[in-house]
N, C-alpha and C positions, 0 to 999 in steps of 0.2 A: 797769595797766589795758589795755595793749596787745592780751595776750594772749582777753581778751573778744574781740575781733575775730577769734581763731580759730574760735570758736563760730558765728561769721556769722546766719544767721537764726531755725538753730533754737536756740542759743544766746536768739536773743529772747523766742522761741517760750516756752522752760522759763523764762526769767527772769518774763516777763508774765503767765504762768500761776502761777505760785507766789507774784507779789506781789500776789494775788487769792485767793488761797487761809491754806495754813496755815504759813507760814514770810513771818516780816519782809526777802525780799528788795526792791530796789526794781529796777525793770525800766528806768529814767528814764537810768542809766549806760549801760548795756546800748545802749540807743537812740542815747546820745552817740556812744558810742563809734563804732558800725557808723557814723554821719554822716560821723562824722571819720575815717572811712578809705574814705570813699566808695561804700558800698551804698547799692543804690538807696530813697530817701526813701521813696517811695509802696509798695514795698514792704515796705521795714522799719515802715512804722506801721500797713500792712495786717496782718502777722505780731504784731505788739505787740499790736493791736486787738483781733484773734482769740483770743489767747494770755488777755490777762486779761479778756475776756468767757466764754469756756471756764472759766477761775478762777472768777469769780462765780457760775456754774453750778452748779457744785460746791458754793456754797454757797447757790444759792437751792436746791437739794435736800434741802441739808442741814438748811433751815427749814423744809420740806416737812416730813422727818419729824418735827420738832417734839420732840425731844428736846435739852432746855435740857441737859441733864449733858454728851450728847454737843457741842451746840456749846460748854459752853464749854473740855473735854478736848480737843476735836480742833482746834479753832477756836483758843482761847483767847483767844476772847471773854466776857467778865467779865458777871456780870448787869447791870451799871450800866449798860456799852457797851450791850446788848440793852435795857434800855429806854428810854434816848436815841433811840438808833435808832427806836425803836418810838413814840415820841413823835412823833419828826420825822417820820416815815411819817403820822400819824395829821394831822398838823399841816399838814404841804404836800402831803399825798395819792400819789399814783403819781409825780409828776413829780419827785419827790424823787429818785430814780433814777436823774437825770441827774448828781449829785452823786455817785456809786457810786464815782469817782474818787478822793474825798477821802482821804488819811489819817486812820486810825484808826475816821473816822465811816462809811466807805463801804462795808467787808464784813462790818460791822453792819447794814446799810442791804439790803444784799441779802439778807443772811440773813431779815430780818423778811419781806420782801418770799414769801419762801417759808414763812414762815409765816401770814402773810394771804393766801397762794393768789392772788397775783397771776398774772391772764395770763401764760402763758410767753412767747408771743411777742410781748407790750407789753414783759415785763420784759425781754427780748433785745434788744429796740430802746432801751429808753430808757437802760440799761447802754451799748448799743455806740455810740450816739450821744455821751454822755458821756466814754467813754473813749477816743474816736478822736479827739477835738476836744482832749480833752488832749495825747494822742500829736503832733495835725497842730502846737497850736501849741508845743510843746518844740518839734517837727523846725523849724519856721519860726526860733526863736528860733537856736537851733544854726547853720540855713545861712545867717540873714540875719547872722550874727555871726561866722562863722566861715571 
């Protein structure tokens, strides 16, 4: 896992964009990693932040266009995942978003969100809200522990 640390930020960059998007990476090592070799925190979960809010983009677009073949080909999200998702949206409303984090349930959760033509810049905020408070408390977890 060392060598993750050569990747340094953009390395974070591609990691937290792609476990937002269409490939099962997790961005979560990624983050260890740069800790524990000492890049700067506030940095690296600013780059993290940015990287899979970027990723959810791409898929709250991609429920924009509203082509169920296309998410679940490119996505490979399953119709079941898309109406969970779409239930939960329906159930706890916008603020559901904050959960955009979650595995499995969370780039189901954006997608929908582009399919209900949510505000772009509610669903930026309540995405990057969610997913920087995950990033801040891994990074806490990591320096208070490490």
């Amino acid at each position: 896992m060392e060598f993750l640390a050569d990747y340094g930020y953009l390395g974070m960059f591609v990691s937290a964009f792609l476990a937002a998007t269409i490939l099962p990476v997790g961005s979560e090592i990624v983050l260890v990693v740069l800790l524990s070799h000492d890049f700067h925190p506030v940095i690296t979960v600013g780059v993290a932040t940015v990287g899979n809010v970027l990723g959810s983009v791409v898929n709250y677009f991609l429920g924009l266009l509203g082509n169920t073949i296309v998410l679940q080909k490119v996505l490979g999200i399953s119709e079941k995942a898309l109406e969970k998702a779409e239930n939960r949206f329906k159930r706890y409303g916008v603020y559901s978003l904050l959960l955009a984090w979650l595995p499995v349930v969370g780039d189901p959760l954006t997608v929908v969100a582009g399919v209900f033509k949510i505000r772009f810049d509610l669903f930026v905020a309540l995405v990057g809200i969610g997913k920087c408070l995950r990033y801040v408390v891994l990074a806490g977890a990591v320096l208070m522990g490490g």
